[in-house]
LOGU-8490 format. One record per residue (C-alpha): residue in three letters; residue number from 1; z, y, x. Coordinates in Angstrom, 1 decimal. Last residue first. Layout:
N
type, seq, up, north, east
ALA, NUM, Z, Y, X
...
//
This chain:
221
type, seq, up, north, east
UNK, 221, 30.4, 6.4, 10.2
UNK, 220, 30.6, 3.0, 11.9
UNK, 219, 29.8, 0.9, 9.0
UNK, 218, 27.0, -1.3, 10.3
UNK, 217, 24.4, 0.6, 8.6
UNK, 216, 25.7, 4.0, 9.7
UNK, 215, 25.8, 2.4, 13.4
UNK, 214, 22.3, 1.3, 13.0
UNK, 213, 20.7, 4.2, 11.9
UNK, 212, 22.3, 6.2, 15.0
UNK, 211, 20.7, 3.6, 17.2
UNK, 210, 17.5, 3.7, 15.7
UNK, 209, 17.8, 7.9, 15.9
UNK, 208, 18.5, 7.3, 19.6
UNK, 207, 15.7, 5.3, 20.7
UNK, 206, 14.5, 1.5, 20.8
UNK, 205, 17.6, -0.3, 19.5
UNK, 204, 19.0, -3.6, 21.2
UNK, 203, 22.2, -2.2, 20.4
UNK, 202, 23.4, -2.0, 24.3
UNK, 201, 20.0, -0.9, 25.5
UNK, 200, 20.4, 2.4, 23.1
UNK, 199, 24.2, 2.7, 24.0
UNK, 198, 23.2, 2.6, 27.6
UNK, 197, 20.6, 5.2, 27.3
UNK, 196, 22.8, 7.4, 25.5
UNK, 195, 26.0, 7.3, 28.2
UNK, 194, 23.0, 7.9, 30.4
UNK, 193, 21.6, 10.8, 28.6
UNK, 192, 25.6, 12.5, 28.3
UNK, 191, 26.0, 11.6, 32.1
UNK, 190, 23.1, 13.7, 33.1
UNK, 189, 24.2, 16.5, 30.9
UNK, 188, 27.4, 16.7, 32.3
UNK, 187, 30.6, 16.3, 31.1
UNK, 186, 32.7, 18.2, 28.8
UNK, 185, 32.9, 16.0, 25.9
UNK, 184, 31.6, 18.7, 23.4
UNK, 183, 29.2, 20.7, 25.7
UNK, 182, 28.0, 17.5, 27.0
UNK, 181, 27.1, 15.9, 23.6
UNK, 180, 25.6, 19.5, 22.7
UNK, 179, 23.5, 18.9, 25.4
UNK, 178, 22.2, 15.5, 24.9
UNK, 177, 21.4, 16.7, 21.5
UNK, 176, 23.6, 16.6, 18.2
UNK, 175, 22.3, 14.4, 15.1
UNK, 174, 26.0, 13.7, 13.6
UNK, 173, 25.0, 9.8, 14.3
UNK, 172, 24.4, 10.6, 18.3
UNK, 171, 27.9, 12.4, 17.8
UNK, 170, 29.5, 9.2, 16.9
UNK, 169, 27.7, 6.9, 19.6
UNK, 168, 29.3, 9.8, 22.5
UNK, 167, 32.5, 8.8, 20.9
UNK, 166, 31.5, 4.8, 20.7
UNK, 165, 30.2, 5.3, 24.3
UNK, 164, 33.2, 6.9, 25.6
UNK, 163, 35.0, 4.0, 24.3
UNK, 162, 33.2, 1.7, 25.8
UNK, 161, 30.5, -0.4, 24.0
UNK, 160, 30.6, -3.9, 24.9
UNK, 159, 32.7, -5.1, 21.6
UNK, 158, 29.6, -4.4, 19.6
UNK, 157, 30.3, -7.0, 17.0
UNK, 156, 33.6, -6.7, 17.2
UNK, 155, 33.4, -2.7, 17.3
UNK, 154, 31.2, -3.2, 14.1
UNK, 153, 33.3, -5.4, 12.4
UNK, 152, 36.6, -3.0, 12.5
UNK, 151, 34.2, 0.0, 11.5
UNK, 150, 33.2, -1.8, 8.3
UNK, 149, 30.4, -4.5, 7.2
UNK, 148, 27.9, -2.0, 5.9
UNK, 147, 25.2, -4.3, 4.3
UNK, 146, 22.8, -2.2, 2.6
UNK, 145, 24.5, 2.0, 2.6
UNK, 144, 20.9, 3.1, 4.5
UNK, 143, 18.2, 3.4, 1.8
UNK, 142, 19.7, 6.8, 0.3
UNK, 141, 18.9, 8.4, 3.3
UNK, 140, 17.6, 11.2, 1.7
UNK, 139, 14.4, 9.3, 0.8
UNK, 138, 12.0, 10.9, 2.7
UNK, 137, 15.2, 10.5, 5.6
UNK, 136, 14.2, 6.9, 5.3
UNK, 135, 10.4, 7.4, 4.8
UNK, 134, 10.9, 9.0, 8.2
UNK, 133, 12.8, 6.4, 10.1
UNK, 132, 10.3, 3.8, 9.0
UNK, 131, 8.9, 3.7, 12.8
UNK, 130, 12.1, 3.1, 14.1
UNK, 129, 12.2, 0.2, 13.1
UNK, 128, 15.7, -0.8, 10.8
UNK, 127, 18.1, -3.6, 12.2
UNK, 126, 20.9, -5.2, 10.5
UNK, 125, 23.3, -7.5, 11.8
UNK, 124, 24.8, -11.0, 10.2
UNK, 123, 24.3, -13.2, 13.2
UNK, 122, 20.9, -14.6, 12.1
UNK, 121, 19.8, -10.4, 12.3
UNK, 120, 21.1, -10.4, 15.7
UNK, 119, 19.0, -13.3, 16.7
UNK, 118, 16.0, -11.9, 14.3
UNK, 117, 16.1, -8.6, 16.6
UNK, 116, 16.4, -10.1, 19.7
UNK, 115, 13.4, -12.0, 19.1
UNK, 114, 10.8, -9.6, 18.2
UNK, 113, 12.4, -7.2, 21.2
UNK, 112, 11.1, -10.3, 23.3
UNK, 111, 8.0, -9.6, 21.1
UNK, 110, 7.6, -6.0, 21.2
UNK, 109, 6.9, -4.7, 17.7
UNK, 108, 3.3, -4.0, 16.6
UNK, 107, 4.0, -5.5, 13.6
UNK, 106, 6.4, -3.3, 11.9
UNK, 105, 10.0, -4.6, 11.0
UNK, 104, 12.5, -3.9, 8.2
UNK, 103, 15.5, -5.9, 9.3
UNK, 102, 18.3, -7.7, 6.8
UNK, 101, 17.0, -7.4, 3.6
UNK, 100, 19.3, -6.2, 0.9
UNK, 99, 17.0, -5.7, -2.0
UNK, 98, 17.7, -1.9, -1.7
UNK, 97, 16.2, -2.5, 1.9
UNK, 96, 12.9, -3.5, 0.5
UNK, 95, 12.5, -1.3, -2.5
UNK, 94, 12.9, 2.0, 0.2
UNK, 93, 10.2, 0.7, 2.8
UNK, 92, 8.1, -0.2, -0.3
UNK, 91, 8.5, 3.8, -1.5
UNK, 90, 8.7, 5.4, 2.1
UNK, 89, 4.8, 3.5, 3.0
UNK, 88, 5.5, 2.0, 6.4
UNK, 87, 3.3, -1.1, 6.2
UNK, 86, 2.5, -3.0, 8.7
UNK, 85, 4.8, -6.0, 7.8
UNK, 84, 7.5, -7.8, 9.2
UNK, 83, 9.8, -7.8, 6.7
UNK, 82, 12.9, -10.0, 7.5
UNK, 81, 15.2, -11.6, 5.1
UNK, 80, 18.7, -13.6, 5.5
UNK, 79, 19.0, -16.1, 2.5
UNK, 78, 22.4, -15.5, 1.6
UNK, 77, 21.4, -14.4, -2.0
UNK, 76, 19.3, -17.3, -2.8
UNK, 75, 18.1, -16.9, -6.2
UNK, 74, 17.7, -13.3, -6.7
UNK, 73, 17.4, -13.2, -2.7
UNK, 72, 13.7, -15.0, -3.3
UNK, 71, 13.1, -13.8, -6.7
UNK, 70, 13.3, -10.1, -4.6
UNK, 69, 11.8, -11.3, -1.5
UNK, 68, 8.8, -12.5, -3.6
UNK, 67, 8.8, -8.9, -5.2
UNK, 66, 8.9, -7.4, -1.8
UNK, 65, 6.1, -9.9, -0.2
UNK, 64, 3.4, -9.2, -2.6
UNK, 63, 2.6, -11.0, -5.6
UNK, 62, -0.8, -12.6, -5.6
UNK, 61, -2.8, -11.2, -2.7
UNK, 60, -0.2, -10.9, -0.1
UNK, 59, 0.5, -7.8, 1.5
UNK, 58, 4.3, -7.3, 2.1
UNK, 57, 5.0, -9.9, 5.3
UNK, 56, 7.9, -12.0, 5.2
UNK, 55, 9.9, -13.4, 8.0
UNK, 54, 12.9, -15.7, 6.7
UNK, 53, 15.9, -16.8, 8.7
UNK, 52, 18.3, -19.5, 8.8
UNK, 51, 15.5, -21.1, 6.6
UNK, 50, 16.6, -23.0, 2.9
UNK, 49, 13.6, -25.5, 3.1
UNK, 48, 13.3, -25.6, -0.4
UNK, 47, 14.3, -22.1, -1.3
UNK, 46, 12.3, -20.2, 0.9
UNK, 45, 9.3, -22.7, 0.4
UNK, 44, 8.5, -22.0, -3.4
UNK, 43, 9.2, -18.3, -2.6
UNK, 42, 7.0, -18.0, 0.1
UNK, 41, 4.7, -20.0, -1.6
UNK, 40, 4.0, -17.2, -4.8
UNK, 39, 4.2, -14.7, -2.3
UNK, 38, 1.0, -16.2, 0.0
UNK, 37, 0.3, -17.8, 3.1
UNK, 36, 3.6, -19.8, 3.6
UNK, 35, 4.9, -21.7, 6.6
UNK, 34, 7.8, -24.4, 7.2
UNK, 33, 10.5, -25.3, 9.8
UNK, 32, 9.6, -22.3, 12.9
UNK, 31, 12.2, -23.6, 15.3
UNK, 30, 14.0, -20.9, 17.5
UNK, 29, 16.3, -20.6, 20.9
UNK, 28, 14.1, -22.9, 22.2
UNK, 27, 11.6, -20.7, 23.5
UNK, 26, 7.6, -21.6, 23.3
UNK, 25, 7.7, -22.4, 19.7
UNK, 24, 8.5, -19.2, 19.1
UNK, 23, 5.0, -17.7, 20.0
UNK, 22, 3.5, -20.2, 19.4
UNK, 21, 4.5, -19.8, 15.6
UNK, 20, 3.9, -16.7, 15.7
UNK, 19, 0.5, -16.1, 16.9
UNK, 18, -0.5, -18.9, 14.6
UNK, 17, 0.8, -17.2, 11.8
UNK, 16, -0.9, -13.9, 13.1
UNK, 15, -4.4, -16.0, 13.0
UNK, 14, -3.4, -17.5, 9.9
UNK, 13, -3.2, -14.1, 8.0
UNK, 12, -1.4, -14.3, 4.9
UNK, 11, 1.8, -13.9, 6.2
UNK, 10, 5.2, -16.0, 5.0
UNK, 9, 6.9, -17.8, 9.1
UNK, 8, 9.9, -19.2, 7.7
UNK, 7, 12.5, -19.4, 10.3
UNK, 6, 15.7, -22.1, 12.1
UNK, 5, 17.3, -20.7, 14.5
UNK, 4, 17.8, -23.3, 17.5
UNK, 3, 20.8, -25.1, 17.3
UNK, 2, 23.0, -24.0, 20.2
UNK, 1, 22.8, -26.0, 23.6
//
């Protein structure tokens, strides 16, 4: 059996904390190893207990979670950062990913999408909500260039996408419809929404711009 992923659970609400936790304890793919209810402990903890993963909410009371992310990473620049926060305002969404956080999550995330995300994100992947999609493009897309590890990485990380799936991937990226896909690749329209569908469920993504974000992350484009 693989060593469970080990996280830092930093949110100021206990009740949430507690959701968490119990939530992961539950599957043995993760361990929660230590807890922090402010941004002053979050940073304290983050670099004592060294987590494969850290979850870090934005509103604390003291310093909030994007400057303790940024002491955090400052020190520990391997340390692999979620936000999990509510918050979707385009100016913390932007100062987040220029820190070089791994996922920008909000709250009301699924929680077996929850996990996939911080498994992919413990195996060197980035993943954006799709809910801060438009504070991205607020921000001209600037945000996006983090941790772009290269076409050659991306097909080995994604090694289950057809070929047809990486060209229709490519035209996802260059915004064109279902349609246009079909006009271009001459197939039908039906099999221009399935070759979508699959590449969505195939990058643990939630729609087509997520999956489109996600390639120019990786390095696809």
């Amino acid at each position: 059996m693989n060593k469970p992923i080990s996280l830092m659970l930093a949110e100021d609400h206990k009740l949430m904390r507690v959701g968490l936790k119990t939530l992961f304890e539950e599957d043995g793919a993760f361990k929660v190893i230590t807890e922090a209810s402010c941004g002053k402990e979050a940073v304290e903890k983050a670099l004592i207990h060294k987590p494969d993963v850290v979850l870090m909410d934005i509103g604390f009371a003291d310093i909030n979670g994007i400057k303790a992310t940024k002491a955090i990473l400052e020190k520990n620049p391997k340390l692999k950062v979620i936000i999990l926060t509510s918050h979707t305002d385009a100016n913390e969404v932007t100062s987040a990913l220029s820190l070089g956080v791994y996922a920008y999550v909000i709250k009301d995330i699924n929680t077996e999408i929850l996990k996939m995300v911080i498994k992919s994100v413990n195996d060197g992947a980035v993943w954006l909500d799709p809910h801060i999609v438009p504070a991205i493009r607020e921000k001209g897309g600037s945000t996006i260039p983090v941790k772009q590890t290269g076409r050659a990485a991306f097909r080995s990380q994604h090694a289950n996408l057809t070929e047809r799936e990486y060209e229709v991937l490519k035209l996802v990226v260059d915004g064109k419809s279902n349609n246009d896909i079909a006009n271009l690749l001459s197939i039908s329209e039906h099999t221009a929404k399935a070759h979508v569908c699959s590449i969505i469920q195939k990058l643990v993504v939630d729609d087509r711009t997520q999956a489109a974000v996600k390639a120019l992350k990786e390095g696809l484009v």
